[in-house]
N, CA, C and O atoms as a Maestro MAE file, in Angstrom:
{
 s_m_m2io_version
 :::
 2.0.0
}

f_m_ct {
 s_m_title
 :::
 protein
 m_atom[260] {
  # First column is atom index #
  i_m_mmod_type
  r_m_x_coord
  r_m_y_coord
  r_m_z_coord
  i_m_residue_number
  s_m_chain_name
  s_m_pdb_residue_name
  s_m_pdb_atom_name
  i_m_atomic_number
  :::
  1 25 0.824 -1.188 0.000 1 A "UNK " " N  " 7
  2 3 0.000 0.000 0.000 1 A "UNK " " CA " 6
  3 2 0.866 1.248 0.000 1 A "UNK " " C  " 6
  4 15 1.834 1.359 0.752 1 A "UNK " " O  " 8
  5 25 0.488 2.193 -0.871 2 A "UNK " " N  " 7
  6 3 1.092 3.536 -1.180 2 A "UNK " " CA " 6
  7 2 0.811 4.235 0.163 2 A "UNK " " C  " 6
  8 15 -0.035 3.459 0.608 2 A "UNK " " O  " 8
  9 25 0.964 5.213 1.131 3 A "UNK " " N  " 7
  10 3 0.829 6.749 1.329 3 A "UNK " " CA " 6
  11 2 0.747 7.610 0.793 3 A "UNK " " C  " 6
  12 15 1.629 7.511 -0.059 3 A "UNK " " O  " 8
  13 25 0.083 8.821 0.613 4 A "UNK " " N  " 7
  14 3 -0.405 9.627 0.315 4 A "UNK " " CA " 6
  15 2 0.965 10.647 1.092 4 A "UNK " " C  " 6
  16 15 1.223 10.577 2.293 4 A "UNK " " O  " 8
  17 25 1.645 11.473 0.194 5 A "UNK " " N  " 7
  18 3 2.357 12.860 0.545 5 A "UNK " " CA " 6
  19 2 1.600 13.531 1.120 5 A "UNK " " C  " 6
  20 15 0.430 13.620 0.746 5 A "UNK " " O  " 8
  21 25 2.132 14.264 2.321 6 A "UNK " " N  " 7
  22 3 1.472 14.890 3.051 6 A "UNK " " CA " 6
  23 2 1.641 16.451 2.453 6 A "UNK " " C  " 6
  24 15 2.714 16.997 2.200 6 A "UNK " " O  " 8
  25 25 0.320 17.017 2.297 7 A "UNK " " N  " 7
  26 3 0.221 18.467 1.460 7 A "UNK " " CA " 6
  27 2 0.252 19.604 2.539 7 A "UNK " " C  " 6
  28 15 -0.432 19.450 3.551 7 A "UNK " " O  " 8
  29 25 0.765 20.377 2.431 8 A "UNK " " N  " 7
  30 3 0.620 21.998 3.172 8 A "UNK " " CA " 6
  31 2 -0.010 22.416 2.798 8 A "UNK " " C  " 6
  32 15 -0.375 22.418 1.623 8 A "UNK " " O  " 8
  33 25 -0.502 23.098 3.947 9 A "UNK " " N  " 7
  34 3 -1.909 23.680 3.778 9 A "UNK " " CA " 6
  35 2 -1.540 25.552 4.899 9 A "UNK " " C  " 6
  36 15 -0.637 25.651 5.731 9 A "UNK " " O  " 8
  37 25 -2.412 26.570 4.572 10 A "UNK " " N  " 7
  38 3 -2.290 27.479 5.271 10 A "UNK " " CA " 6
  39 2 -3.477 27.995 5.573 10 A "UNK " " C  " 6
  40 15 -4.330 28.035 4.686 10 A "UNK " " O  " 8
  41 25 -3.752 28.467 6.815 11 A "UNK " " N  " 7
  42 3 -5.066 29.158 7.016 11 A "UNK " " CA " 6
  43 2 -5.354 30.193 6.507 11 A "UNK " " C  " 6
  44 15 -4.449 31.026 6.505 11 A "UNK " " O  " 8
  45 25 -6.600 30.575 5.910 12 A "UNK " " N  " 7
  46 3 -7.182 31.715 5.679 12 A "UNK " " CA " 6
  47 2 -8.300 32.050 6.449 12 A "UNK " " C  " 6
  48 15 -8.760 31.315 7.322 12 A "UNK " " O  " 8
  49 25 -8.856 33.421 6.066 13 A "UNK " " N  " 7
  50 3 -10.039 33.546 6.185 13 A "UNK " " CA " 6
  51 2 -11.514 32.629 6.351 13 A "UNK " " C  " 6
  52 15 -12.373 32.603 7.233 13 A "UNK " " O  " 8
  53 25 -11.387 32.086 5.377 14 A "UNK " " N  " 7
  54 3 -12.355 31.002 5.073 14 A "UNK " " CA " 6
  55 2 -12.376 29.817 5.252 14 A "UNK " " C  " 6
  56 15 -13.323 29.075 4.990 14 A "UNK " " O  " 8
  57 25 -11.112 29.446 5.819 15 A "UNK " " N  " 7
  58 3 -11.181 28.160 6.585 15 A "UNK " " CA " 6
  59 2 -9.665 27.718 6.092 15 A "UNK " " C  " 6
  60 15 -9.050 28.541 5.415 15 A "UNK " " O  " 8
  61 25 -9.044 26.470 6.399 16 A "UNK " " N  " 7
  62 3 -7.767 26.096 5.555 16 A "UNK " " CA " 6
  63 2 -7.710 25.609 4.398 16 A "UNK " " C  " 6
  64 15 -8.538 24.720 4.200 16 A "UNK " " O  " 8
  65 25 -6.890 25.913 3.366 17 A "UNK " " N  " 7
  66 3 -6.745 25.421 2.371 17 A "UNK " " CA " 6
  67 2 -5.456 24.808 1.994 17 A "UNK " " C  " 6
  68 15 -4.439 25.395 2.364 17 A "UNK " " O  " 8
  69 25 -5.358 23.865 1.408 18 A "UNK " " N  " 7
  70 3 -4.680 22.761 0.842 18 A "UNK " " CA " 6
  71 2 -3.745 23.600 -0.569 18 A "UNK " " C  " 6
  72 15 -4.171 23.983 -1.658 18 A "UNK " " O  " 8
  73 25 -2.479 23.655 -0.033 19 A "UNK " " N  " 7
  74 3 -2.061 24.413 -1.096 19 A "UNK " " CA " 6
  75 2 -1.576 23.170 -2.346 19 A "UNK " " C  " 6
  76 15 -1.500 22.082 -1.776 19 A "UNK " " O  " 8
  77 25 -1.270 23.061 -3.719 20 A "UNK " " N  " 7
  78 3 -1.114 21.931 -4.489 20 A "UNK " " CA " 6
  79 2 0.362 22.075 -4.392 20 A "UNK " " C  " 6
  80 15 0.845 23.158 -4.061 20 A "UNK " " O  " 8
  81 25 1.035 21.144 -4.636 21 A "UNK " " N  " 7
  82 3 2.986 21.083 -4.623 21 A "UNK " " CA " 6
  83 2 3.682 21.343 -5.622 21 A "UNK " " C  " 6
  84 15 3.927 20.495 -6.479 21 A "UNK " " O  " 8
  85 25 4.101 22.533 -5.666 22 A "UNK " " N  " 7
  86 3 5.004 22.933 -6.693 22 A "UNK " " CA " 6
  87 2 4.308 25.024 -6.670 22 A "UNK " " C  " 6
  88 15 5.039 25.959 -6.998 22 A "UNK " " O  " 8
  89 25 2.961 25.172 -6.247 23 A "UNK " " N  " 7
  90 3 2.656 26.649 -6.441 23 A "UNK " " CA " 6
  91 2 2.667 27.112 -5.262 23 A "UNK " " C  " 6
  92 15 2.258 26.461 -4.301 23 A "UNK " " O  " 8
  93 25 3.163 28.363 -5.177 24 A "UNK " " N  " 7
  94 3 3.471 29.321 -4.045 24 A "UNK " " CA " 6
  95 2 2.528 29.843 -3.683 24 A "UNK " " C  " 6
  96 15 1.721 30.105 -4.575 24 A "UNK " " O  " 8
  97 25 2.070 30.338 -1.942 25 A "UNK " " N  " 7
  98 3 0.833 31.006 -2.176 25 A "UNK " " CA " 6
  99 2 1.162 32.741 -2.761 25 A "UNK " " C  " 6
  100 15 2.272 33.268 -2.850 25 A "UNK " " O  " 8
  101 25 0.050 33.252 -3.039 26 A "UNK " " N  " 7
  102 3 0.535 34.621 -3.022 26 A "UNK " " CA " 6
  103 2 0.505 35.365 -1.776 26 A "UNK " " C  " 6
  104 15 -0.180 35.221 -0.763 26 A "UNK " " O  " 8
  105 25 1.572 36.343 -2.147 27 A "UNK " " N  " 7
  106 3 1.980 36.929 -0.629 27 A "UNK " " CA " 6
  107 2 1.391 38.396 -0.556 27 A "UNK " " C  " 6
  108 15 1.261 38.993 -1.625 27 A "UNK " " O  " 8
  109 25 1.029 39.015 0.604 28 A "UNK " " N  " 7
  110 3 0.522 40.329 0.520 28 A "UNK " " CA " 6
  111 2 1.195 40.985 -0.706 28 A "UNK " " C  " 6
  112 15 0.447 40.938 -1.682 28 A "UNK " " O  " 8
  113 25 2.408 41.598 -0.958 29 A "UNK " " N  " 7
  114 3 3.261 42.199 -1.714 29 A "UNK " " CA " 6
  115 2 2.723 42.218 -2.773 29 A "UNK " " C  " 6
  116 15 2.132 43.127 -3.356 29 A "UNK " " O  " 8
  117 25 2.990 40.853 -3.133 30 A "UNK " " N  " 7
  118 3 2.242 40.083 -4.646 30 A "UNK " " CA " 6
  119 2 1.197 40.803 -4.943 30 A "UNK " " C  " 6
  120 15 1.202 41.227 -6.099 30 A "UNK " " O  " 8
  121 25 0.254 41.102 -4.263 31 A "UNK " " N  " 7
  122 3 -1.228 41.212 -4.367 31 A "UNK " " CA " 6
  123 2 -1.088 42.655 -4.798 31 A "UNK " " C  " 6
  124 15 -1.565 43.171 -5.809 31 A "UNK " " O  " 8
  125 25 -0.324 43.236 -3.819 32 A "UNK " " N  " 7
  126 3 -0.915 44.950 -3.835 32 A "UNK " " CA " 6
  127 2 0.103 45.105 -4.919 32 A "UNK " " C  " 6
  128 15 -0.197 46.195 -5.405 32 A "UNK " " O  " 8
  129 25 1.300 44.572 -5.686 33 A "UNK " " N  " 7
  130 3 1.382 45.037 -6.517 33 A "UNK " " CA " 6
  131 2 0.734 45.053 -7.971 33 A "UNK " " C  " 6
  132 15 0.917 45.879 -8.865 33 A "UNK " " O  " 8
  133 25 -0.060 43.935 -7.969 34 A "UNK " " N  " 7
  134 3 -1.497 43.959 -8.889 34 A "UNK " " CA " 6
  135 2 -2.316 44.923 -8.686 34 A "UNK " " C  " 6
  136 15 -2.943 45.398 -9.633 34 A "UNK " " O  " 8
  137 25 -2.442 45.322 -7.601 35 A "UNK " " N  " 7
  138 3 -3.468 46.348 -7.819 35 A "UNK " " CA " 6
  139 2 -3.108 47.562 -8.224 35 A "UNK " " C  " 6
  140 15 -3.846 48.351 -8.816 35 A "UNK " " O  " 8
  141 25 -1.583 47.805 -7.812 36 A "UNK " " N  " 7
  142 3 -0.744 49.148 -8.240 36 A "UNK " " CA " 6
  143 2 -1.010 48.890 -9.592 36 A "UNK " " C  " 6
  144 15 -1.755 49.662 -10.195 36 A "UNK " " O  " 8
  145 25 -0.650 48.188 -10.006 37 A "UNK " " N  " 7
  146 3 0.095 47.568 -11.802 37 A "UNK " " CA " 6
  147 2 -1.663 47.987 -12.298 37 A "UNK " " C  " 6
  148 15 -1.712 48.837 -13.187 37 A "UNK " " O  " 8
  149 25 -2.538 47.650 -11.976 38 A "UNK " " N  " 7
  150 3 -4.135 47.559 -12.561 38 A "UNK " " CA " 6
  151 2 -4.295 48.922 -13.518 38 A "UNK " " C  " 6
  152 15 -3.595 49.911 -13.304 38 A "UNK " " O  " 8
  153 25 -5.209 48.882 -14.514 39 A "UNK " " N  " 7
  154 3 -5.381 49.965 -14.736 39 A "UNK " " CA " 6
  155 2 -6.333 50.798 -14.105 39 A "UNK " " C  " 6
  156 15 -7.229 50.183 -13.527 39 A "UNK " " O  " 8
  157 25 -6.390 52.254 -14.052 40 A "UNK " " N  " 7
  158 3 -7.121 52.913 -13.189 40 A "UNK " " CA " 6
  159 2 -8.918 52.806 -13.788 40 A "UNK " " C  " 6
  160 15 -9.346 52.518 -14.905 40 A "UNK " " O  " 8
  161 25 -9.466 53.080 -12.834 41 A "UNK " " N  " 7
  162 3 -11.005 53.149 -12.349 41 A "UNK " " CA " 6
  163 2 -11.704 54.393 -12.528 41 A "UNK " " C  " 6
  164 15 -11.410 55.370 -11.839 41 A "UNK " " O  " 8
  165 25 -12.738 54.434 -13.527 42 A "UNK " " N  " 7
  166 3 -13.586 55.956 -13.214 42 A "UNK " " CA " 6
  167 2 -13.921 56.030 -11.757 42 A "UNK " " C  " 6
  168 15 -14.021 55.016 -11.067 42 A "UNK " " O  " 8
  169 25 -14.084 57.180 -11.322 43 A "UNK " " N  " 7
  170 3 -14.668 56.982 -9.794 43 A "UNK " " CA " 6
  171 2 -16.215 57.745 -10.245 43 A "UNK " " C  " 6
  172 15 -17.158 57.854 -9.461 43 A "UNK " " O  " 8
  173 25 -16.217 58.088 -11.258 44 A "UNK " " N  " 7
  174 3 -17.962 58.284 -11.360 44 A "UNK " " CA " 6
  175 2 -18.374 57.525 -13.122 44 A "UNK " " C  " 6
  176 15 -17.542 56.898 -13.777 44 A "UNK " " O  " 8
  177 25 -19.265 57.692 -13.405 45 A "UNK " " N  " 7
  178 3 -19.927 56.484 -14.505 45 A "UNK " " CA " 6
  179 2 -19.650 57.681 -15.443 45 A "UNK " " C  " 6
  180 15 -19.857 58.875 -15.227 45 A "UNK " " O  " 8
  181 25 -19.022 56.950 -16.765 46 A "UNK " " N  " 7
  182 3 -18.949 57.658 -17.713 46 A "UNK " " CA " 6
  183 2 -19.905 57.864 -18.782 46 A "UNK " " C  " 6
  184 15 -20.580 56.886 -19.106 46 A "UNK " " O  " 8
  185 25 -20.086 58.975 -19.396 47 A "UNK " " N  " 7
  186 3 -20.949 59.149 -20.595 47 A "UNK " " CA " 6
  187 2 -20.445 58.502 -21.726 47 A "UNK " " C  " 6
  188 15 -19.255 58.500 -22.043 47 A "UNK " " O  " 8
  189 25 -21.839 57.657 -22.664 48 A "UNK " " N  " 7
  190 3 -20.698 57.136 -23.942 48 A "UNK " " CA " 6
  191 2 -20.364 57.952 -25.066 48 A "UNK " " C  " 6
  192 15 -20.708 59.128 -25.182 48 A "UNK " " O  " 8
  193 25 -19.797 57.408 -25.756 49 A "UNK " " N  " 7
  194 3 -19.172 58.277 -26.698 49 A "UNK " " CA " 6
  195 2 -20.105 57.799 -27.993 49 A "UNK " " C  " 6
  196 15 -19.617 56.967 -28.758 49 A "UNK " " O  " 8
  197 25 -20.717 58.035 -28.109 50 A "UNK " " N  " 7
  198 3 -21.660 58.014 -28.855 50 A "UNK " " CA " 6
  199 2 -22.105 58.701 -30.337 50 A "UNK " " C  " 6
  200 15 -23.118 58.544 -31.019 50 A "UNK " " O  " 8
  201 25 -20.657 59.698 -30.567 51 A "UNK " " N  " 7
  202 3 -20.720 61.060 -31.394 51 A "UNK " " CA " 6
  203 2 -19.660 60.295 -32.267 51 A "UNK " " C  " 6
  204 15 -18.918 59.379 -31.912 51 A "UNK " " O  " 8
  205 25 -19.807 61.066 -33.843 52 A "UNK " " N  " 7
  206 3 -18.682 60.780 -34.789 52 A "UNK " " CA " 6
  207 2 -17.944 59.260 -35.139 52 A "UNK " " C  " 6
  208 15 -18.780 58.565 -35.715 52 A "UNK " " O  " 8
  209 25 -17.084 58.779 -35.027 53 A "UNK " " N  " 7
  210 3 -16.623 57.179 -35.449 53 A "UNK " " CA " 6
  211 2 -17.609 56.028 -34.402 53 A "UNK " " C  " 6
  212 15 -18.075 54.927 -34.697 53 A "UNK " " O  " 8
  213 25 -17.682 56.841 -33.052 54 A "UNK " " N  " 7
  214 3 -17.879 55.833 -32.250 54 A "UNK " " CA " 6
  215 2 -19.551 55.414 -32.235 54 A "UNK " " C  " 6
  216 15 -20.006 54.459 -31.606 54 A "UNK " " O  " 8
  217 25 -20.338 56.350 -33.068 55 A "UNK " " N  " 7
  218 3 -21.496 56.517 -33.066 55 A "UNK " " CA " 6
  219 2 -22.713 55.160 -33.218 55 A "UNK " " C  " 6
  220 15 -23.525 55.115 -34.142 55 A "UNK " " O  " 8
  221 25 -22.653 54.507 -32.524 56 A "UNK " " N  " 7
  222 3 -23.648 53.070 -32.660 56 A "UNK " " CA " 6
  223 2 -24.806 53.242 -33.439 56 A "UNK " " C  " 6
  224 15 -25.333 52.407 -34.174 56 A "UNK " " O  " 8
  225 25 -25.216 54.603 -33.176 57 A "UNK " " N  " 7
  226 3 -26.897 54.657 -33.403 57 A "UNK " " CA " 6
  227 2 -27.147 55.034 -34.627 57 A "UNK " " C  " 6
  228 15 -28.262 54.815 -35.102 57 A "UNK " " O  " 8
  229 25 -25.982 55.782 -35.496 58 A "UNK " " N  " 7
  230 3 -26.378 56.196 -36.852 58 A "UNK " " CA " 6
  231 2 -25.936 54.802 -37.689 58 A "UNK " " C  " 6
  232 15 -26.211 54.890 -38.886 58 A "UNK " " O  " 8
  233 25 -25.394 53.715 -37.348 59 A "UNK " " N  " 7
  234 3 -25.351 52.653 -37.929 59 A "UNK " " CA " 6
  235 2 -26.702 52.050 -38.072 59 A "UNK " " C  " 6
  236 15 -26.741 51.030 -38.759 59 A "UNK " " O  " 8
  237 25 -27.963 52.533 -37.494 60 A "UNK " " N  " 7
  238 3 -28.959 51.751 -37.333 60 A "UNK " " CA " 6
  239 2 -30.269 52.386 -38.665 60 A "UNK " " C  " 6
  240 15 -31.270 51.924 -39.212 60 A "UNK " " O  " 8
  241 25 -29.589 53.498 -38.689 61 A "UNK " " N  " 7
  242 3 -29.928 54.628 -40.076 61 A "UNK " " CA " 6
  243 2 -30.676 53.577 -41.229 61 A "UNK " " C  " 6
  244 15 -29.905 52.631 -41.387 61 A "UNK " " O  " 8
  245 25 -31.400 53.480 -41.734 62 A "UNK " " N  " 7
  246 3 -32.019 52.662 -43.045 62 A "UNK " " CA " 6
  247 2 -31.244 53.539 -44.471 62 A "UNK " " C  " 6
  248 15 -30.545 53.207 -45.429 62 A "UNK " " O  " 8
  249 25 -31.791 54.704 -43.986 63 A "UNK " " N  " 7
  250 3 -31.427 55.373 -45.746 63 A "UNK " " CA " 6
  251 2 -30.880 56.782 -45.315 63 A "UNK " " C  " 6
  252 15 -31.384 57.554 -44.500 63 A "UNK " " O  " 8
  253 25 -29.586 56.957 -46.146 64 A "UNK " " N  " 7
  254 3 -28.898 58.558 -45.993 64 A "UNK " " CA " 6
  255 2 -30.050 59.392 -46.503 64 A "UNK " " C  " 6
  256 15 -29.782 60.431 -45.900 64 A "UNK " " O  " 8
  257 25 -31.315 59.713 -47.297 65 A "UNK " " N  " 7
  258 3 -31.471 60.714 -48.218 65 A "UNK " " CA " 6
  259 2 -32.884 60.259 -47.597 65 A "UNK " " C  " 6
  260 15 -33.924 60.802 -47.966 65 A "UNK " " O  " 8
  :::
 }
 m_bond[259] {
  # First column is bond index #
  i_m_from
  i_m_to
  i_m_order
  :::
  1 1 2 1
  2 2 3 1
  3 3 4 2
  4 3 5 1
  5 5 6 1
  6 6 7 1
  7 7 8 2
  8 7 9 1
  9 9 10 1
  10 10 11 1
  11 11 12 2
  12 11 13 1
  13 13 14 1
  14 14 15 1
  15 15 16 2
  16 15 17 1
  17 17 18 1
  18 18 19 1
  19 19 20 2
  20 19 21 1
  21 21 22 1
  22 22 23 1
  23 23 24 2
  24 23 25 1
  25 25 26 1
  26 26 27 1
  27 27 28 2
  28 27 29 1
  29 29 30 1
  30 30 31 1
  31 31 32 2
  32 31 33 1
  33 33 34 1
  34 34 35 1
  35 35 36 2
  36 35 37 1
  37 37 38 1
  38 38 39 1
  39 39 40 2
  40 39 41 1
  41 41 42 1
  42 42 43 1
  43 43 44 2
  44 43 45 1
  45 45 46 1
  46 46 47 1
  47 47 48 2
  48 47 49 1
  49 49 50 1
  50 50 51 1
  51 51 52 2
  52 51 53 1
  53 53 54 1
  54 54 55 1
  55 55 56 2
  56 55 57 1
  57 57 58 1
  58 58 59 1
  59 59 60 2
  60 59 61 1
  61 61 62 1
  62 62 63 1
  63 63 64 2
  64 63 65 1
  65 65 66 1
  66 66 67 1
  67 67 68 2
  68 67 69 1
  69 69 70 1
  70 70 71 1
  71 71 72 2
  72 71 73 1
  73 73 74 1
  74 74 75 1
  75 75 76 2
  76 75 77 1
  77 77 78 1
  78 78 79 1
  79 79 80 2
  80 79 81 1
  81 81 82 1
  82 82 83 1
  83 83 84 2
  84 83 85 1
  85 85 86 1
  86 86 87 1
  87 87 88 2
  88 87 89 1
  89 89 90 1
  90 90 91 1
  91 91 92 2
  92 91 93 1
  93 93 94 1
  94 94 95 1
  95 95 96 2
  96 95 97 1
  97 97 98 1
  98 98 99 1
  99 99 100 2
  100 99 101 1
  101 101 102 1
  102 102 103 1
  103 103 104 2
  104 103 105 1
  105 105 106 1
  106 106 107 1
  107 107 108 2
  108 107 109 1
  109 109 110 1
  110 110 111 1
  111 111 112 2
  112 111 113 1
  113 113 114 1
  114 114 115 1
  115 115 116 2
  116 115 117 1
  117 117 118 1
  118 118 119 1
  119 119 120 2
  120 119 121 1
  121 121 122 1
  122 122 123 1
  123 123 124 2
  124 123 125 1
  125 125 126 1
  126 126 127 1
  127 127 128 2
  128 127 129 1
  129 129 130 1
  130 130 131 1
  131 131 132 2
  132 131 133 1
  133 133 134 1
  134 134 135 1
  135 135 136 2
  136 135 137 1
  137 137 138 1
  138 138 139 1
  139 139 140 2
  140 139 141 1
  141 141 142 1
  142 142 143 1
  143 143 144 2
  144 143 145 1
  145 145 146 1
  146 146 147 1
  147 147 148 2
  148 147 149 1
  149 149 150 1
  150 150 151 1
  151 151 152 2
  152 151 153 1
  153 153 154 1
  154 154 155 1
  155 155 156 2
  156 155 157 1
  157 157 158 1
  158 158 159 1
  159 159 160 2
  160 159 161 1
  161 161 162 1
  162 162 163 1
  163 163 164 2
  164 163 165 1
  165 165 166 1
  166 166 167 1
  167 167 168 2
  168 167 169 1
  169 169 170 1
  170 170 171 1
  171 171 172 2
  172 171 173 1
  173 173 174 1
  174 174 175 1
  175 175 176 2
  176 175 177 1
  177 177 178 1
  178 178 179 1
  179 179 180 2
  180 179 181 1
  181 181 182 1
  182 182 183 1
  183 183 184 2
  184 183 185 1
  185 185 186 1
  186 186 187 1
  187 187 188 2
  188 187 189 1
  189 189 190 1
  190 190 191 1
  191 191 192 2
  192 191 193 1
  193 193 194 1
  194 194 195 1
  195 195 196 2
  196 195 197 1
  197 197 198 1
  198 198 199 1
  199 199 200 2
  200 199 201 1
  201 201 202 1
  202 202 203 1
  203 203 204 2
  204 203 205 1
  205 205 206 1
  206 206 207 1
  207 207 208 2
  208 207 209 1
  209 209 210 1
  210 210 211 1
  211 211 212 2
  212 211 213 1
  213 213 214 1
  214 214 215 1
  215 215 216 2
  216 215 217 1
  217 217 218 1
  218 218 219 1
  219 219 220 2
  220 219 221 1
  221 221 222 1
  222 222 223 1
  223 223 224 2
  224 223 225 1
  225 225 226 1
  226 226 227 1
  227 227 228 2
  228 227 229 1
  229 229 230 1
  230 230 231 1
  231 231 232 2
  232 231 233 1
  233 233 234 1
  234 234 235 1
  235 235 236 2
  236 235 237 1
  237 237 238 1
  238 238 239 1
  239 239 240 2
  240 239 241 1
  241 241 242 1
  242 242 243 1
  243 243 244 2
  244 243 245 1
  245 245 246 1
  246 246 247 1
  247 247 248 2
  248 247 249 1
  249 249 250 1
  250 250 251 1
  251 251 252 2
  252 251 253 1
  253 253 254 1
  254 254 255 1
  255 255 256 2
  256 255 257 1
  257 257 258 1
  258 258 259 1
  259 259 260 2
  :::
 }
}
């Protein structure tokens, strides 16, 4: 009969998890430098662009004349 390798595991939040062998967990650092690296966020809702090339609605036009 085989044994089973015993896996590391680390606590979180949500209970422990079973890390797989060979991947690292991520480390605070790790993290917040994703969020640095992210691209930035409107902080209010943007209007669309809706005018000239980007214009959706005159594509819907039947006839110029």
């Amino acid at each position: 009969m085989s044994t089973l390798p015993s896996l590391a595991s680390e606590q979180t939040a949500i209970g422990e998890q079973v890390l797989v062998p060979g991947v690292q967990p991520i480390t605070p650092a790790e993290r917040l430098a994703m969020l640095v690296n992210a691209p930035m966020q409107p902080r209010r809702p943007q209007r669309p662009a809706d005018e000239g090339l980007f214009d959706t609605n005159a594509r819907n036009q039947l006839e110029m004349f």
